[in-house]
C-alpha positions in Angstrom: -4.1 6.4 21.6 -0.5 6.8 20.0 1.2 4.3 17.2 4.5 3.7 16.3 5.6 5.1 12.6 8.0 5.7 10.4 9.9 8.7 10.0 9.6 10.9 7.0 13.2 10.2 6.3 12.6 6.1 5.8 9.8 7.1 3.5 12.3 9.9 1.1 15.5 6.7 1.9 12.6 4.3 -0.1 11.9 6.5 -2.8 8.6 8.3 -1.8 8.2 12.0 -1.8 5.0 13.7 -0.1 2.1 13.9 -1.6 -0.6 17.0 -2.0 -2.8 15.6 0.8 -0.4 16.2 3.2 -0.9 18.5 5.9 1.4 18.6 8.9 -0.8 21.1 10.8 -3.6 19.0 11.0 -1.7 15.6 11.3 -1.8 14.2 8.0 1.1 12.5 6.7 0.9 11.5 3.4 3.6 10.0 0.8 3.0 9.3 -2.5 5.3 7.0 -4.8 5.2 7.7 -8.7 6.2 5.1 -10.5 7.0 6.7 -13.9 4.2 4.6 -16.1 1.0 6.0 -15.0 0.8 4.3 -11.6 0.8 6.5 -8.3 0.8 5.1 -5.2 -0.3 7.2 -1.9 -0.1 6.1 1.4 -1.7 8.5 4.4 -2.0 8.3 8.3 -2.9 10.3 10.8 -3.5 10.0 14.7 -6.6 11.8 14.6 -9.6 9.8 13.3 -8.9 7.0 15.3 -5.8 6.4 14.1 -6.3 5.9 10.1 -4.6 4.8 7.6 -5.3 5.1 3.9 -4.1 3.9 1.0 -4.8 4.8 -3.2 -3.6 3.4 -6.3 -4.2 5.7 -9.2 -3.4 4.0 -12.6 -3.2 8.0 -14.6 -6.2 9.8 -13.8 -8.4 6.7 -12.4 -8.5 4.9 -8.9 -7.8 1.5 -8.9 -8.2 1.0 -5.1 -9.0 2.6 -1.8 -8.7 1.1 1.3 -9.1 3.2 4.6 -8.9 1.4 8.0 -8.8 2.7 11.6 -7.3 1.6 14.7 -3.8 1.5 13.7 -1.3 0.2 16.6 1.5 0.6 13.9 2.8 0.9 10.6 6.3 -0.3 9.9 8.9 -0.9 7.0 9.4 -4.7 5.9 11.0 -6.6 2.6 11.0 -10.0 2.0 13.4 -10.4 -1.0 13.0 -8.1 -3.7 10.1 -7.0 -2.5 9.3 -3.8 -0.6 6.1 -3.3 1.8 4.2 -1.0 4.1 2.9 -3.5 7.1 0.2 -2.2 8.7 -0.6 -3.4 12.5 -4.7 -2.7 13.5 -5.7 -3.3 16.7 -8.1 -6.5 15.5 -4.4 -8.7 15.1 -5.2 -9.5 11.9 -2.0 -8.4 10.6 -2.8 -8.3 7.2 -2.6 -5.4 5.3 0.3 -5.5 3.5 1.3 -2.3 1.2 3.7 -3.4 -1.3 5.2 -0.8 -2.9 8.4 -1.8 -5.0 9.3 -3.1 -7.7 5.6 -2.8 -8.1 2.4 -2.0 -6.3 0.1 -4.2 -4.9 -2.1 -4.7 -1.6 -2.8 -7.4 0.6 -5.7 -7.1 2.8 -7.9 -9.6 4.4 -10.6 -8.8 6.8 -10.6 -11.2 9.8 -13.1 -14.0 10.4 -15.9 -12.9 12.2 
């Protein structure tokens, strides 16, 4: 199974640059936003592994959150004002895992009801 994605150009246009996990031959894409104050965001996906998705906050040298899903049916560009996010589609429809990433990052997630 294919997703839809952005291009690596949308990710450089919104200020990302890639980060060291990335590996093209084996289908990693991975971006990382530095914020200049200690905070690094990273945001990976890949069409192996089910379709994953992961995403890190690193406040200097120490993880402040991990979050890796699978089943990814697409990942797509959104603002809503000021703000700036990564929306991430899973196949479940619960629509939300929201990656916001400027003016300052944050996450959204909610598993759905079972």
């Amino acid at each position: 199974m294919t997703y839809e994605f952005p291009e690596e150009l949308e990710f450089f246009e919104r200020g990302f640059g890639y980060s060291s996990e990335y590996d093209h031959d084996e289908g990693q894409f991975s971006f990382l936003m530095d914020y200049g104050t200690g905070e690094k965001l990273i945001f990976t996906h890949s069409p192996f592994g089910n379709n994953s998705v992961s995403v890190k906050l690193f406040q200097g040298a120490e993880l402040v959150f991990h979050i890796y899903k699978e089943q990814v049916t697409s990942i797509a560009f959104q603002a809503w004002g000021r703000e700036q996010i990564l929306r991430v589609y899973l196949d479940d429809d619960s629509n939300n895992f929201l990656v916001y990433f400027n003016p300052k990052p944050r996450l959204k997630y909610c598993e759905p009801n079972m």
